[in-house]
PDBQT receptor file of N, H, CA, C and O in Angstrom, charges set to zero:
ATOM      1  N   UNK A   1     128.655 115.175 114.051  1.00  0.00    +0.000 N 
ATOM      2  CA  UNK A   1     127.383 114.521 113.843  1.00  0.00    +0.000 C 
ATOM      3  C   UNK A   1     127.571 113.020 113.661  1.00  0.00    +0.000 C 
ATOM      4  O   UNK A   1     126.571 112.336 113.443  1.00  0.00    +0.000 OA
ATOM      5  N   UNK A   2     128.969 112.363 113.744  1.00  0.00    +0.000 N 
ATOM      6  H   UNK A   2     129.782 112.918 113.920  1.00  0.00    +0.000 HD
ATOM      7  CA  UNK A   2     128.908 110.784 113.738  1.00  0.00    +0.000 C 
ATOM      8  C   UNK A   2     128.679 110.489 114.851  1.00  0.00    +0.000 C 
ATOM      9  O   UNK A   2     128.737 109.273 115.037  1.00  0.00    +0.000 OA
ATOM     10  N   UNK A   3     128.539 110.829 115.345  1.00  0.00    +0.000 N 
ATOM     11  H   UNK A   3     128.492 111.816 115.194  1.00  0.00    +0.000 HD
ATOM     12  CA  UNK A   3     128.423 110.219 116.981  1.00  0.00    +0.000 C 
ATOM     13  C   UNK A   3     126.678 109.974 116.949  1.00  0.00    +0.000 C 
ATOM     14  O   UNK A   3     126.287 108.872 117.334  1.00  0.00    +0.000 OA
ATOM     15  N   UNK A   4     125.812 110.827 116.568  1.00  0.00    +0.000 N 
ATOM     16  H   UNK A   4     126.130 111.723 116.255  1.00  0.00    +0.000 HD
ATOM     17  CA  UNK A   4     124.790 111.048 116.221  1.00  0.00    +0.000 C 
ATOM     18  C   UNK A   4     124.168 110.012 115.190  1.00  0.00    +0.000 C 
ATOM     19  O   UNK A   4     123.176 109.282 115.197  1.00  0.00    +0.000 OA
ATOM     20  N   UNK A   5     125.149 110.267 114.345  1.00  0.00    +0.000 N 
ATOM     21  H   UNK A   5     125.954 110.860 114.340  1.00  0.00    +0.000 HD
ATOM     22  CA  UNK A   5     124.462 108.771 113.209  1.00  0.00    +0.000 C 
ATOM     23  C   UNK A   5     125.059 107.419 113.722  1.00  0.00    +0.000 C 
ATOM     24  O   UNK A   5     124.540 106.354 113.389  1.00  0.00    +0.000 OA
ATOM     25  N   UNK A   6     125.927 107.463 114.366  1.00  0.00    +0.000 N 
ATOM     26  H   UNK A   6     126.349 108.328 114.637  1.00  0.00    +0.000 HD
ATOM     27  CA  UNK A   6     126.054 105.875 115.196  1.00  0.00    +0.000 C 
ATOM     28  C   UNK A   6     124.910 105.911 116.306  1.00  0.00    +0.000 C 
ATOM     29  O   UNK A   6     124.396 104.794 116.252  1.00  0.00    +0.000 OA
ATOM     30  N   UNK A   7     124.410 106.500 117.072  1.00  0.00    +0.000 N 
ATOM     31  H   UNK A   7     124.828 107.407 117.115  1.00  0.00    +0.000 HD
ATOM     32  CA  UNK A   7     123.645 106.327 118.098  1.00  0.00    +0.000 C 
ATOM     33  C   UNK A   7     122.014 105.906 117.226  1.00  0.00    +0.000 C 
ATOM     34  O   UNK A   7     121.333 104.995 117.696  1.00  0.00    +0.000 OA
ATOM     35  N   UNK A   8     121.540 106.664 115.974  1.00  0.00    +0.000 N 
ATOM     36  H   UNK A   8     122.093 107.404 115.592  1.00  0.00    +0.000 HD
ATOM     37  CA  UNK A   8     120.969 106.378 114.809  1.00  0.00    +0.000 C 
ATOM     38  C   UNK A   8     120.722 104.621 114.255  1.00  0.00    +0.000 C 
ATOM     39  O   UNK A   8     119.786 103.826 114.161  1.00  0.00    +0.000 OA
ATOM     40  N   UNK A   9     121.948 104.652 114.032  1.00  0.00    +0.000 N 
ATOM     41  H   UNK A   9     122.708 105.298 114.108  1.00  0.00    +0.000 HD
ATOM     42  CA  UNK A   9     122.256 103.449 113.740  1.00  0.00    +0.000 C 
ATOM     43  C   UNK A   9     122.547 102.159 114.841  1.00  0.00    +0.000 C 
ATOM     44  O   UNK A   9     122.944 101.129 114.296  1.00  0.00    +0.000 OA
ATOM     45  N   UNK A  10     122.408 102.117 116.146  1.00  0.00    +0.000 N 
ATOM     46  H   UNK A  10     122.085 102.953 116.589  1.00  0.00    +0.000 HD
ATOM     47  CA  UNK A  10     122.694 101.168 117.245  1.00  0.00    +0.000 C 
ATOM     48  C   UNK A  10     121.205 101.211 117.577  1.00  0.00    +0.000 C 
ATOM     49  O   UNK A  10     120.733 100.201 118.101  1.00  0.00    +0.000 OA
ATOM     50  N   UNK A  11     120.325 102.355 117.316  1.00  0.00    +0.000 N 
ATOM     51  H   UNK A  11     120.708 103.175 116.890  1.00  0.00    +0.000 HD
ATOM     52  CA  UNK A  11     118.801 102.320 117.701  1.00  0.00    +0.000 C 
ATOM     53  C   UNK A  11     117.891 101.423 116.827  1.00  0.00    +0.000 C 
ATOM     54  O   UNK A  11     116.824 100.868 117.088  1.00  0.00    +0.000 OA
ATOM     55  N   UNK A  12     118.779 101.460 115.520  1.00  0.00    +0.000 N 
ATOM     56  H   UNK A  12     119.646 101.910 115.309  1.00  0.00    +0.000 HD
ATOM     57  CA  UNK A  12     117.900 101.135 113.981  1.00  0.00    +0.000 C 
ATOM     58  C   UNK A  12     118.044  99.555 113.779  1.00  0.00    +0.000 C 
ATOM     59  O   UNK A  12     117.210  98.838 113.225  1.00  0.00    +0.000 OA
ATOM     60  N   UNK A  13     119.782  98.978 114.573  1.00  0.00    +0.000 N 
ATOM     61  H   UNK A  13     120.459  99.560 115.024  1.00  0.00    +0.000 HD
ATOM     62  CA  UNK A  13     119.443  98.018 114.888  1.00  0.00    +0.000 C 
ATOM     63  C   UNK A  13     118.553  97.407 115.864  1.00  0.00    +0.000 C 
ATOM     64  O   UNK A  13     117.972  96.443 115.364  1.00  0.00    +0.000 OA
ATOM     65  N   UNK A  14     118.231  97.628 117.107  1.00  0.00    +0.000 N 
ATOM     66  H   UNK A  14     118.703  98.411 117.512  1.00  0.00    +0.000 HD
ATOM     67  CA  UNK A  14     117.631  97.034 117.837  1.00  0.00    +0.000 C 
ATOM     68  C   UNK A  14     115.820  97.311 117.864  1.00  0.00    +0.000 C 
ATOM     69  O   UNK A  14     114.960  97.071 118.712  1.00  0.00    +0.000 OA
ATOM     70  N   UNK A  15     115.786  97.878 116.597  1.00  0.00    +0.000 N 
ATOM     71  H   UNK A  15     116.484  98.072 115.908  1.00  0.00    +0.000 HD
ATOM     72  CA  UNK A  15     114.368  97.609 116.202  1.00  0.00    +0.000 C 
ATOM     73  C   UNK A  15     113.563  99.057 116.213  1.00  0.00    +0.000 C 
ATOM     74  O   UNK A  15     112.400  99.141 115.818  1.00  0.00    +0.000 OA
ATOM     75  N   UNK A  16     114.297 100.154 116.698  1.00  0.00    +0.000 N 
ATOM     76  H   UNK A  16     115.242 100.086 117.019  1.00  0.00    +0.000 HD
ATOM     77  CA  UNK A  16     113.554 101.808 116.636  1.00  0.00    +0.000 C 
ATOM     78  C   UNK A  16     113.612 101.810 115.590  1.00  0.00    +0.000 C 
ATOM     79  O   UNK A  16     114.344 101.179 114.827  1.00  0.00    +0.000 OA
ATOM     80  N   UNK A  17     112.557 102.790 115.351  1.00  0.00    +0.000 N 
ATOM     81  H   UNK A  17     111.962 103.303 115.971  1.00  0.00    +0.000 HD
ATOM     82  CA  UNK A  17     112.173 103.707 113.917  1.00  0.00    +0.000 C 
ATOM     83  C   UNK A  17     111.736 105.100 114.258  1.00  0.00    +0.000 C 
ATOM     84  O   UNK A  17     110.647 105.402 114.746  1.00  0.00    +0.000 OA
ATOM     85  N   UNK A  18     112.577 105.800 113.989  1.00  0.00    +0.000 N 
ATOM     86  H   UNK A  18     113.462 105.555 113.593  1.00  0.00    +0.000 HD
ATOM     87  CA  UNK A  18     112.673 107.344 113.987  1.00  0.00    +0.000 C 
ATOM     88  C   UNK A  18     111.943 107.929 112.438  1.00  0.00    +0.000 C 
ATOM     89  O   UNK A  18     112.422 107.586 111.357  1.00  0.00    +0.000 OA
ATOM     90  N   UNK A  19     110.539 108.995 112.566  1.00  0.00    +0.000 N 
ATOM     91  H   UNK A  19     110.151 109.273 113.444  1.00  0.00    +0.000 HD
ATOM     92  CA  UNK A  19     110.423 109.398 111.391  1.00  0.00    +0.000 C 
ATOM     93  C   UNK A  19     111.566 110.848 111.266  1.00  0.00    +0.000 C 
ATOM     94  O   UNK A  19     112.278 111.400 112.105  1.00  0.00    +0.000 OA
ATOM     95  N   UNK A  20     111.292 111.126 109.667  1.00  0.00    +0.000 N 
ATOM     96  H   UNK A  20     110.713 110.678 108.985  1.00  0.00    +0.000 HD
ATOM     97  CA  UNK A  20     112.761 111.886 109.175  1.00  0.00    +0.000 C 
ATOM     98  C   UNK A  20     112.742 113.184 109.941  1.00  0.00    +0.000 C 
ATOM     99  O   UNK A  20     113.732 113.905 109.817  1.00  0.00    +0.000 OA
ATOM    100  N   UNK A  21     111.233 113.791 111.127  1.00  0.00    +0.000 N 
ATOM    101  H   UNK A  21     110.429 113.206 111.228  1.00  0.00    +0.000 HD
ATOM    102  CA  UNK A  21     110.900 114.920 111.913  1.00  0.00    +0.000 C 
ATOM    103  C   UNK A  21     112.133 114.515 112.942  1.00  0.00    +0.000 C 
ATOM    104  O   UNK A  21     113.234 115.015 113.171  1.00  0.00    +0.000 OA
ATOM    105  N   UNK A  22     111.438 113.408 113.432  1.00  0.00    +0.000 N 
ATOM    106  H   UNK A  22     110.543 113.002 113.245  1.00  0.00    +0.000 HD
ATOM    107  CA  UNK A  22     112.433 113.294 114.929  1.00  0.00    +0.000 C 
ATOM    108  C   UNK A  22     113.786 113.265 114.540  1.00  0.00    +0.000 C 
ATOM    109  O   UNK A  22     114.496 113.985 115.242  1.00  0.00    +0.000 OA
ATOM    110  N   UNK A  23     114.457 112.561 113.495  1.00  0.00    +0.000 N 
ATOM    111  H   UNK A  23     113.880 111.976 112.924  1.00  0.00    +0.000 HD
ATOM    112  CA  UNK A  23     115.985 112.769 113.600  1.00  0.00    +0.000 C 
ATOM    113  C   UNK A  23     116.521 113.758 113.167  1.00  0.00    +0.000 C 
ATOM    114  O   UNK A  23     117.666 114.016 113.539  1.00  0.00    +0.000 OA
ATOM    115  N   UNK A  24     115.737 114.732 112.108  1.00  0.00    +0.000 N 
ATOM    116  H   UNK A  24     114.807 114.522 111.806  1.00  0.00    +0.000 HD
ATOM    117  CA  UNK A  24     116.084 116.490 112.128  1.00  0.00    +0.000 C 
ATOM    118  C   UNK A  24     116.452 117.017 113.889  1.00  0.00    +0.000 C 
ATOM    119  O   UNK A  24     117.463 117.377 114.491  1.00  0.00    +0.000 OA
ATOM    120  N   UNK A  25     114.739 116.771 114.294  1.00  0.00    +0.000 N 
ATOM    121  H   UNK A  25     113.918 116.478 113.804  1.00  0.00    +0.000 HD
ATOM    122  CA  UNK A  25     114.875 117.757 115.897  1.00  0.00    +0.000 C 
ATOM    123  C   UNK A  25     115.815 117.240 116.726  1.00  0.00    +0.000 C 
ATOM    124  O   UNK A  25     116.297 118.019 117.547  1.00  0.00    +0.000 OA
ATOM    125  N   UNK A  26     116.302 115.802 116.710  1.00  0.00    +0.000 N 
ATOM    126  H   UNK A  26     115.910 115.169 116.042  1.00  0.00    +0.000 HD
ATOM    127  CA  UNK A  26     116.929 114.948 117.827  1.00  0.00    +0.000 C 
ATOM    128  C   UNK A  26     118.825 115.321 117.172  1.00  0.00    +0.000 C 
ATOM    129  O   UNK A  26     119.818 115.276 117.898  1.00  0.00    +0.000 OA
ATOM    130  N   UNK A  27     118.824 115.595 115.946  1.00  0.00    +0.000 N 
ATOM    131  H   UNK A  27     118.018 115.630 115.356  1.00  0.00    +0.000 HD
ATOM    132  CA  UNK A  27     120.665 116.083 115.268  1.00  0.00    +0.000 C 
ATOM    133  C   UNK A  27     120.160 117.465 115.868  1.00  0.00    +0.000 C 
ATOM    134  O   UNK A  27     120.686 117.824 116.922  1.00  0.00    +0.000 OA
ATOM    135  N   UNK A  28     119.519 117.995 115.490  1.00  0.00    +0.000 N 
ATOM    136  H   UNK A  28     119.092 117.703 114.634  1.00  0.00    +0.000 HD
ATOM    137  CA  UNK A  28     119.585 120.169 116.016  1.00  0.00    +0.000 C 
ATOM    138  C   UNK A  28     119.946 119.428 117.730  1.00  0.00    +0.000 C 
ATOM    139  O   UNK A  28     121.066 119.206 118.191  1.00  0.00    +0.000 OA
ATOM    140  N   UNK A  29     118.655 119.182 118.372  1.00  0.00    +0.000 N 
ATOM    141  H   UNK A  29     117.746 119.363 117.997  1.00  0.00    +0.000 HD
ATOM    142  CA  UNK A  29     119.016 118.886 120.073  1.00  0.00    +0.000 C 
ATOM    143  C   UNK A  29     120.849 118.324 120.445  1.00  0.00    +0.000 C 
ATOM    144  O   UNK A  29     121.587 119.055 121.106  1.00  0.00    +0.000 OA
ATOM    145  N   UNK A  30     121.286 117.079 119.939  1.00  0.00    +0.000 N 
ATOM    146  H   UNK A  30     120.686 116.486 119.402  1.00  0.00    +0.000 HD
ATOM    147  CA  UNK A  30     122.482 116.536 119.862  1.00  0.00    +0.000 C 
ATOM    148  C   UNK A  30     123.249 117.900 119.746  1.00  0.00    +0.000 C 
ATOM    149  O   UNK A  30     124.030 118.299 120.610  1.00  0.00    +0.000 OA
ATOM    150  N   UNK A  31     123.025 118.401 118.889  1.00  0.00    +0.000 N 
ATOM    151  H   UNK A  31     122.391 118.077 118.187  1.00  0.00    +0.000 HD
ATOM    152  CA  UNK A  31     124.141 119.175 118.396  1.00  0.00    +0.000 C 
ATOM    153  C   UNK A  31     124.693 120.633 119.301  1.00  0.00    +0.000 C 
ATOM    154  O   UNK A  31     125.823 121.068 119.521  1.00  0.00    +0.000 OA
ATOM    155  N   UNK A  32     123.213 121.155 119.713  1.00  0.00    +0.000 N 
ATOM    156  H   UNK A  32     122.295 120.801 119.534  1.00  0.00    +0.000 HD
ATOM    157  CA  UNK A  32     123.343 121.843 120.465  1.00  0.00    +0.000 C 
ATOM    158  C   UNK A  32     123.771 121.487 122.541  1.00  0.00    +0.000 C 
ATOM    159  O   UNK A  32     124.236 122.031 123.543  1.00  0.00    +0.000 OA
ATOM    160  N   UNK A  33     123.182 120.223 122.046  1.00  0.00    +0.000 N 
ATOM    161  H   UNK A  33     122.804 119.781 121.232  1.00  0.00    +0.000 HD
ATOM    162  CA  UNK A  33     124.151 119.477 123.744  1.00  0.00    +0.000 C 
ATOM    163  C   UNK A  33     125.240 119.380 123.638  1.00  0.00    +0.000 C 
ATOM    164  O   UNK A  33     125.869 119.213 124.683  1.00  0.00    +0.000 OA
ATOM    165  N   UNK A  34     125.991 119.435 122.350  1.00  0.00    +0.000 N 
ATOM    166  H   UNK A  34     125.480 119.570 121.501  1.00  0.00    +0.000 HD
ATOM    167  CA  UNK A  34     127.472 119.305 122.261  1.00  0.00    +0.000 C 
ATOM    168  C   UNK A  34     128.141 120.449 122.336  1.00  0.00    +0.000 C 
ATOM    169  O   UNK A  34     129.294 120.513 122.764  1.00  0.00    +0.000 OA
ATOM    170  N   UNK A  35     127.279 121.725 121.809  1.00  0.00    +0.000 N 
ATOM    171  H   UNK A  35     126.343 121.674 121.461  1.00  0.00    +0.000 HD
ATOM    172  CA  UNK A  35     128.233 122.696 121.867  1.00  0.00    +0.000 C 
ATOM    173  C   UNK A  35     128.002 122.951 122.997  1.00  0.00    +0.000 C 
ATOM    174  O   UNK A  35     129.065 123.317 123.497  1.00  0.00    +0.000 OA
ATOM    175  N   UNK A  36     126.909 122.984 124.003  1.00  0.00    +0.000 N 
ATOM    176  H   UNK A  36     126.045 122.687 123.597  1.00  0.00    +0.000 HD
ATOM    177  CA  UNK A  36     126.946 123.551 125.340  1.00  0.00    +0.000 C 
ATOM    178  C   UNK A  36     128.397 122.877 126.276  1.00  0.00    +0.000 C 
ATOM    179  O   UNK A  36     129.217 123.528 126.923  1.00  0.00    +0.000 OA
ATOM    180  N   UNK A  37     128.339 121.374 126.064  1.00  0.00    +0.000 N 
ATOM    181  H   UNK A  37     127.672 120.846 125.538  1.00  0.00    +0.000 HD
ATOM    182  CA  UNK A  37     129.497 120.592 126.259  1.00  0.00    +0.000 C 
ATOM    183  C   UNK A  37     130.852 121.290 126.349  1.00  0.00    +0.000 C 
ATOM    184  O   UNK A  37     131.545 121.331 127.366  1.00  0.00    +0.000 OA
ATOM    185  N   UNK A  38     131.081 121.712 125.433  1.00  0.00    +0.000 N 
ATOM    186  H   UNK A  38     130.518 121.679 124.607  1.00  0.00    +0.000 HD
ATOM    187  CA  UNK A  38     132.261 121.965 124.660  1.00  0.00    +0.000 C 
ATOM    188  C   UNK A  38     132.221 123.459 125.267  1.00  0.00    +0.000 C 
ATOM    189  O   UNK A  38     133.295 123.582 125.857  1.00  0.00    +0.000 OA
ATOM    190  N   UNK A  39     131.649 124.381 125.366  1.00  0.00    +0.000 N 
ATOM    191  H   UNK A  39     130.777 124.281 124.887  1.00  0.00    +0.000 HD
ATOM    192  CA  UNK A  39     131.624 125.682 125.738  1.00  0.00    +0.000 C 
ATOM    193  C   UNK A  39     132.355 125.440 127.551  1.00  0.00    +0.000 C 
ATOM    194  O   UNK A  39     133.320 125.838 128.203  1.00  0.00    +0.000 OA
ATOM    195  N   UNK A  40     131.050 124.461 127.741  1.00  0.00    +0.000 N 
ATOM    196  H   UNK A  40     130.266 124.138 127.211  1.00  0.00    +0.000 HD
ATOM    197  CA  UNK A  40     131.826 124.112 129.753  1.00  0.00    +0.000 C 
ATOM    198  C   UNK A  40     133.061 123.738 129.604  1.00  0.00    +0.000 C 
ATOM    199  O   UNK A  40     133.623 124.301 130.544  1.00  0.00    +0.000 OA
ATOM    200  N   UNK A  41     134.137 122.936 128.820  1.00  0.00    +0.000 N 
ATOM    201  H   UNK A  41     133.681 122.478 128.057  1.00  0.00    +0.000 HD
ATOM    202  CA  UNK A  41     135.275 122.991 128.669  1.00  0.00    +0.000 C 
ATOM    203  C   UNK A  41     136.366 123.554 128.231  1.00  0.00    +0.000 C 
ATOM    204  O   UNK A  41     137.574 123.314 128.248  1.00  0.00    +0.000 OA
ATOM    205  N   UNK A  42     135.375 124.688 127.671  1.00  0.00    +0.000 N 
ATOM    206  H   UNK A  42     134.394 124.882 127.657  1.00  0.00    +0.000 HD
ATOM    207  CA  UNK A  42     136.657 125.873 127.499  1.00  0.00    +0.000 C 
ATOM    208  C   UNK A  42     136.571 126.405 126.087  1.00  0.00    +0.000 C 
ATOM    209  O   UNK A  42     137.447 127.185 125.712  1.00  0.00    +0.000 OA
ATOM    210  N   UNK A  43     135.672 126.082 125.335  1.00  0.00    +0.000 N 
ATOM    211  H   UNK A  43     134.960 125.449 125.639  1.00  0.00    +0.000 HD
ATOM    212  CA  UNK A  43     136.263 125.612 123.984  1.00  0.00    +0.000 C 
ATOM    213  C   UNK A  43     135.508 126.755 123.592  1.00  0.00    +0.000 C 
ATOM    214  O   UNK A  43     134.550 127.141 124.260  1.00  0.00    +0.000 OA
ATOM    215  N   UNK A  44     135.974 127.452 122.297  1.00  0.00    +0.000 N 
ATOM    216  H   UNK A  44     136.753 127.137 121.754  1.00  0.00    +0.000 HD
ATOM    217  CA  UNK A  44     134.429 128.212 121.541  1.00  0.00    +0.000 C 
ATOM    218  C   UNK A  44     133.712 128.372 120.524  1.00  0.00    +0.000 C 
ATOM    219  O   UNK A  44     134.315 129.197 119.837  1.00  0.00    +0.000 OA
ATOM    220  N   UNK A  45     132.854 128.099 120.053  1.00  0.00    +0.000 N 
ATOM    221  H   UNK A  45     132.365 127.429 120.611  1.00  0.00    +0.000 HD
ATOM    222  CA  UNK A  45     132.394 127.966 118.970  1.00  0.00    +0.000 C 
ATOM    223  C   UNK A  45     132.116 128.680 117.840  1.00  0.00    +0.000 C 
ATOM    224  O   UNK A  45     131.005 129.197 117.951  1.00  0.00    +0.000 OA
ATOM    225  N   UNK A  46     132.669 128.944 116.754  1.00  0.00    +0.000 N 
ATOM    226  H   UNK A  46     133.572 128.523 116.664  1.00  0.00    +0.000 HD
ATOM    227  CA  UNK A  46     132.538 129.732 115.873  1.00  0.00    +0.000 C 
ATOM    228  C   UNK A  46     132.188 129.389 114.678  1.00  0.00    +0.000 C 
ATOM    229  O   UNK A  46     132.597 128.448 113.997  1.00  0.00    +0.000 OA
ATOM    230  N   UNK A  47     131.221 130.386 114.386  1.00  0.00    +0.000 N 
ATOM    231  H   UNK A  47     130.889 131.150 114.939  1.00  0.00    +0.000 HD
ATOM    232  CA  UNK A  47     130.424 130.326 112.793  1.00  0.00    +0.000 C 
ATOM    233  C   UNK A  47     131.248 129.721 111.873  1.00  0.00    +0.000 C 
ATOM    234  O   UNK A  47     132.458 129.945 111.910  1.00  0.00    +0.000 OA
ATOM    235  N   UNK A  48     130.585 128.714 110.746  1.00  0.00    +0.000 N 
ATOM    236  H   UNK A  48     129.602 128.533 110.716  1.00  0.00    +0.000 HD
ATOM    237  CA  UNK A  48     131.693 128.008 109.919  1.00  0.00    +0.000 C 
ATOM    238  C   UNK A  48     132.227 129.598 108.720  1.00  0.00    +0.000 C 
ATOM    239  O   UNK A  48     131.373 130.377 108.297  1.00  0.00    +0.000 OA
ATOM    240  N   UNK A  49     133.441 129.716 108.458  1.00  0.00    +0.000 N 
ATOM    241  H   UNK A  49     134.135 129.084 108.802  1.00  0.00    +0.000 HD
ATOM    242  CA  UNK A  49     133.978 130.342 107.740  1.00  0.00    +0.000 C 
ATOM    243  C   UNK A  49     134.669 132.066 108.158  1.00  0.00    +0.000 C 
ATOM    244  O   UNK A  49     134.973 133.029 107.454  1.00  0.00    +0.000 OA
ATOM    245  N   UNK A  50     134.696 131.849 109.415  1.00  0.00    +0.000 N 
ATOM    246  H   UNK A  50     134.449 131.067 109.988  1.00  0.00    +0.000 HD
ATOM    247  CA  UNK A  50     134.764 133.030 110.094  1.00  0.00    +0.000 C 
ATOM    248  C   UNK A  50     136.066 133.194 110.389  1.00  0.00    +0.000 C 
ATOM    249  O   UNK A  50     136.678 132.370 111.069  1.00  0.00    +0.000 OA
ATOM    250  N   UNK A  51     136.512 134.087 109.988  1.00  0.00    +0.000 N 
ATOM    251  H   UNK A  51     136.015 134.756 109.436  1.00  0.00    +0.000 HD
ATOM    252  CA  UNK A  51     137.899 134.545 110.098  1.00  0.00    +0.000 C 
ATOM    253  C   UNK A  51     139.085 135.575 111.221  1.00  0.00    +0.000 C 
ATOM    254  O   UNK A  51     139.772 136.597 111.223  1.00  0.00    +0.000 OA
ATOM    255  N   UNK A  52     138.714 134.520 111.987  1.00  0.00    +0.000 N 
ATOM    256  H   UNK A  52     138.156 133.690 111.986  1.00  0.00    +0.000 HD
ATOM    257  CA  UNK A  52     139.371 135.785 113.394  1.00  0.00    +0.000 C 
ATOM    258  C   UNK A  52     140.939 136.415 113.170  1.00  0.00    +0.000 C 
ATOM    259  O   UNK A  52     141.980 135.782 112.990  1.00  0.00    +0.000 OA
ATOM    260  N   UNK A  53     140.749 137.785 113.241  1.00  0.00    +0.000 N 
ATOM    261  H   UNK A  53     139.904 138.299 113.387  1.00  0.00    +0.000 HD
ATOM    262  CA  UNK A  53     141.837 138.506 113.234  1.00  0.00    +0.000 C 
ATOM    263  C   UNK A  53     142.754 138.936 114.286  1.00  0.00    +0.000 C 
ATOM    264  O   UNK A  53     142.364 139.474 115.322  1.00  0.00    +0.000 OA
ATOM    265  N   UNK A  54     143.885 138.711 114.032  1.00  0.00    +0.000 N 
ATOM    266  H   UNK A  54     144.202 138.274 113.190  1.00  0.00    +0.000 HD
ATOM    267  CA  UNK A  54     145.364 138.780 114.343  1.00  0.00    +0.000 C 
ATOM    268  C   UNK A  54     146.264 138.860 113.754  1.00  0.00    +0.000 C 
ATOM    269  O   UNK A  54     146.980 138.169 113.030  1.00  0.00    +0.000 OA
ATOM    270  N   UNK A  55     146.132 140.511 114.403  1.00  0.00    +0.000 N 
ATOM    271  H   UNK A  55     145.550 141.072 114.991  1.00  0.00    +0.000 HD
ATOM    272  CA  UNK A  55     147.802 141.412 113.687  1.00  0.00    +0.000 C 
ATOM    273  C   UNK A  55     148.625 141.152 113.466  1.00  0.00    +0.000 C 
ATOM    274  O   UNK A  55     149.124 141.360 112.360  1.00  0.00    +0.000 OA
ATOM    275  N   UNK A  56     149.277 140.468 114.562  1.00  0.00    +0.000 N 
ATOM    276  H   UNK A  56     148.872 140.299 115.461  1.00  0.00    +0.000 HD
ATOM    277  CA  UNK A  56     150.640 139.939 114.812  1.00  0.00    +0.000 C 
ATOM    278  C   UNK A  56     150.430 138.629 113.230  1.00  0.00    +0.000 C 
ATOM    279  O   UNK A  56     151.101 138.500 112.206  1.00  0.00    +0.000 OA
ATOM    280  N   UNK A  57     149.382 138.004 113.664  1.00  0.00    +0.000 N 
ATOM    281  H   UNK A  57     148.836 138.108 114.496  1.00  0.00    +0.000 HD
ATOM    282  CA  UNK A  57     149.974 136.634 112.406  1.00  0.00    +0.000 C 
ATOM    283  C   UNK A  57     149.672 136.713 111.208  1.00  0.00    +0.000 C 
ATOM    284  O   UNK A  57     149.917 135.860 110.355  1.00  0.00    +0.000 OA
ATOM    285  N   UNK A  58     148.909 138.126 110.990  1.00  0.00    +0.000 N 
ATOM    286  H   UNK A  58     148.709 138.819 111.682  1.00  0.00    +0.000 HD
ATOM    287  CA  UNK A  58     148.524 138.468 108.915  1.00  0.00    +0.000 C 
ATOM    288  C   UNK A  58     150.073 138.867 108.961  1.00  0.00    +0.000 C 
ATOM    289  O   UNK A  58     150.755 138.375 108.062  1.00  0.00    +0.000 OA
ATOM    290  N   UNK A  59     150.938 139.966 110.195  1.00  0.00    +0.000 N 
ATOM    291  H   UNK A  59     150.385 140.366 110.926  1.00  0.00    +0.000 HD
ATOM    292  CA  UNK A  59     152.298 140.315 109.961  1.00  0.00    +0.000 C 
ATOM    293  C   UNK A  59     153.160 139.264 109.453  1.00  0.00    +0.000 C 
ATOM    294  O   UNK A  59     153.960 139.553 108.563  1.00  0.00    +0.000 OA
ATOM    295  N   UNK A  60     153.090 137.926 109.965  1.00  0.00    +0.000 N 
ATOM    296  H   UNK A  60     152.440 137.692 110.688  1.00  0.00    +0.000 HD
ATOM    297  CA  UNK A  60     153.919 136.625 109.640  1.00  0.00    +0.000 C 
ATOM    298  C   UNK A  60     153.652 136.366 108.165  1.00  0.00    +0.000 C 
ATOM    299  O   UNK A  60     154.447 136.110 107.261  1.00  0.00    +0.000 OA
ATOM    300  N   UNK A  61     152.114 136.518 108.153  1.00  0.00    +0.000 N 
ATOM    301  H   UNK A  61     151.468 136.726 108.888  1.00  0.00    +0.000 HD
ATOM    302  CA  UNK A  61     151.739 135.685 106.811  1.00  0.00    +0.000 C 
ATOM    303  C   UNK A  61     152.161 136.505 105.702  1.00  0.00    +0.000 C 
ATOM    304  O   UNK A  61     152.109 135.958 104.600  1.00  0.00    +0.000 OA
ATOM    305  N   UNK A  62     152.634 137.894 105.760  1.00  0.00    +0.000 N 
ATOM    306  H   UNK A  62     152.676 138.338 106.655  1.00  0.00    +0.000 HD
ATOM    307  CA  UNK A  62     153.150 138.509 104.913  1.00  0.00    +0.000 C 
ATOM    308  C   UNK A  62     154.244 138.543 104.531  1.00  0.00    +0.000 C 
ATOM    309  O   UNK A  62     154.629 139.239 103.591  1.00  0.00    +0.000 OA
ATOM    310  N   UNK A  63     155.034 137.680 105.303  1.00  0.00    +0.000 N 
ATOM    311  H   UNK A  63     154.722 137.115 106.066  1.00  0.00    +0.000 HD
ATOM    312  CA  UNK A  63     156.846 137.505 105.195  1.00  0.00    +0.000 C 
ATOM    313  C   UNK A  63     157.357 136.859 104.012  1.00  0.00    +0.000 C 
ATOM    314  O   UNK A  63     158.570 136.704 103.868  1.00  0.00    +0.000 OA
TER     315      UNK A  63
């Protein structure tokens, strides 16, 4: 989301005024253009705190 509050902030200088509606809907929009982004490159997105399992490396973590 810095990328988001710099673009915020390069607008705020040159004289825009965003009320606190539009920069809620315009960070959700941003945010979701990024993950679509990021999905076309391969990448995947996962819920914050989510714990993907693998056998093989709880086996390591038990050593």
């Amino acid at each position: 989301m810095r990328l988001y509050a710099d673009i915020l902030a390069n607008a705020a200088r040159h004289g825009w005024d965003y009320t606190p509606e539009s920069i809620v809907s315009g960070s959700k929009r941003h945010f979701e253009e990024m993950k679509l982004q990021l999905n076309d490159a391969g990448y995947e997105i996962v819920p914050v705190g989510t714990r993907l399992y693998c056998k093989r490396l709880d086996k390591l973590a038990l050593r």
